[in-house]
One Martini backbone bead per residue (centre of mass of N, CA, C, O) as a GRO file, in nm:
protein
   79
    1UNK     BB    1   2.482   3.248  -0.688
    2UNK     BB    2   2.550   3.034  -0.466
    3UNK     BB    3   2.768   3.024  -0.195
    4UNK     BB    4   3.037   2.770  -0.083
    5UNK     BB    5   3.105   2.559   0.168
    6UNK     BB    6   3.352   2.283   0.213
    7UNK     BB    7   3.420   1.929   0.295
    8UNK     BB    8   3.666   1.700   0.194
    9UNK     BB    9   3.794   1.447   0.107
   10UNK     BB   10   4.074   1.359  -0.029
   11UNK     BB   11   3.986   1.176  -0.299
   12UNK     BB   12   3.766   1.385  -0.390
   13UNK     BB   13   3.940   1.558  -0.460
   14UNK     BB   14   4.122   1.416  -0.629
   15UNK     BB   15   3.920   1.379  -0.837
   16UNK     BB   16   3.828   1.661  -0.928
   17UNK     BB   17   4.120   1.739  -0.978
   18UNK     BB   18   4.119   1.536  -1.242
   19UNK     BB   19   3.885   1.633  -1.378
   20UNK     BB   20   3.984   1.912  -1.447
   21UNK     BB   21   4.292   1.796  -1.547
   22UNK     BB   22   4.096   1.663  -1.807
   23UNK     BB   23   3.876   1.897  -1.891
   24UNK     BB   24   3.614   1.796  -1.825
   25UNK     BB   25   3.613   2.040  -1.644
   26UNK     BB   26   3.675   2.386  -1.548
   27UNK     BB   27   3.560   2.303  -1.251
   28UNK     BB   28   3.440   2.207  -0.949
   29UNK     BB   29   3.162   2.350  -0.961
   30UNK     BB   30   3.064   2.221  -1.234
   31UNK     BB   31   3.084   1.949  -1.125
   32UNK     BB   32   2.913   1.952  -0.848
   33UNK     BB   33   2.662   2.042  -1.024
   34UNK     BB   34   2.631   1.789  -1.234
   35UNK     BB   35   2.615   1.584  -0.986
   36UNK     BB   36   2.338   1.739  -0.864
   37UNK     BB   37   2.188   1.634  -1.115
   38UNK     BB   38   2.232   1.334  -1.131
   39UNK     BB   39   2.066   1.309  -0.899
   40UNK     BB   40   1.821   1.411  -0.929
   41UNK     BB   41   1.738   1.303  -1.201
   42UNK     BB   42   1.769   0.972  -1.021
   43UNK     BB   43   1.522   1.053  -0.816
   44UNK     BB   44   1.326   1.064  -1.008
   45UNK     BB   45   1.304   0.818  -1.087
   46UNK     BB   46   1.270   0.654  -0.860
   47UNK     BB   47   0.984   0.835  -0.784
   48UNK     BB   48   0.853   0.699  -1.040
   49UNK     BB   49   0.924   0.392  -0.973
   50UNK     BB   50   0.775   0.412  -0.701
   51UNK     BB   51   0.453   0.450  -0.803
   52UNK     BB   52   0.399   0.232  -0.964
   53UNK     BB   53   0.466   0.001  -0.782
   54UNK     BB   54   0.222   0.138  -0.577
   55UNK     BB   55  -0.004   0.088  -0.776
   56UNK     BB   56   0.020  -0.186  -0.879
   57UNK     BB   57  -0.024  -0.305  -0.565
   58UNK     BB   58  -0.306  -0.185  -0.556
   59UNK     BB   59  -0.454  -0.364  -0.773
   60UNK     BB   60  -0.343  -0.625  -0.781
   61UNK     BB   61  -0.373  -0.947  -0.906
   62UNK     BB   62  -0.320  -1.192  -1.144
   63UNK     BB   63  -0.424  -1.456  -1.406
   64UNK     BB   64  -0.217  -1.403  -1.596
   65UNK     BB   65   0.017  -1.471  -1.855
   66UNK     BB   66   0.282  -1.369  -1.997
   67UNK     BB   67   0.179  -1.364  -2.233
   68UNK     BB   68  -0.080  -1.159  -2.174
   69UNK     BB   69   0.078  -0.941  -2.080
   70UNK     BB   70   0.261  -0.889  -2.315
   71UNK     BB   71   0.025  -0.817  -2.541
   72UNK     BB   72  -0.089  -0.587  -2.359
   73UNK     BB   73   0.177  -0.429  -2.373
   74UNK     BB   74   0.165  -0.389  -2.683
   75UNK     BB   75  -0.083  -0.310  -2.744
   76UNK     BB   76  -0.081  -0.005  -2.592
   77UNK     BB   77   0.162   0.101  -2.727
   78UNK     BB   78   0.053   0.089  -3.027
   79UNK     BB   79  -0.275   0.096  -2.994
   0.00000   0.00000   0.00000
């Protein structure tokens, strides 16, 4: 594993002595790991519909209603 030096602000620091000390992790880098990885989880997902979204934009628009859309949309899921 790799090792780093960082440096943190007084509050980042003491929250995650913190967490430390509510026993939530075992260690800082345990911490800093986990929340490296919910970014990390949340960044695809943002690229996941960011994705969805330029594909929708470029399909063009459509002139069904809610209803219409909705139906269609219960339809697919369903099979």
């Amino acid at each position: 594993m790799a090792r780093q030096s960082i440096s943190l602000t007084k509050p980042n620091d003491e929250w995650l002595k913190d967490q430390v000390n509510k026993e939530e992790y075992s260690s800082k880098s345990e911490l800093v790991n986990d929340l490296i990885r919910q970014a990390r989880k949340q960044q695809a997902q943002i690229d996941w519909i960011k994705a969805k979204l330029e594909k929708a934009e470029k399909s063009g628009f459509t002139n069904d209603t809610k209803e219409q859309i909705l139906k269609q949309s219960k339809s697919l899921l369903n099979g």
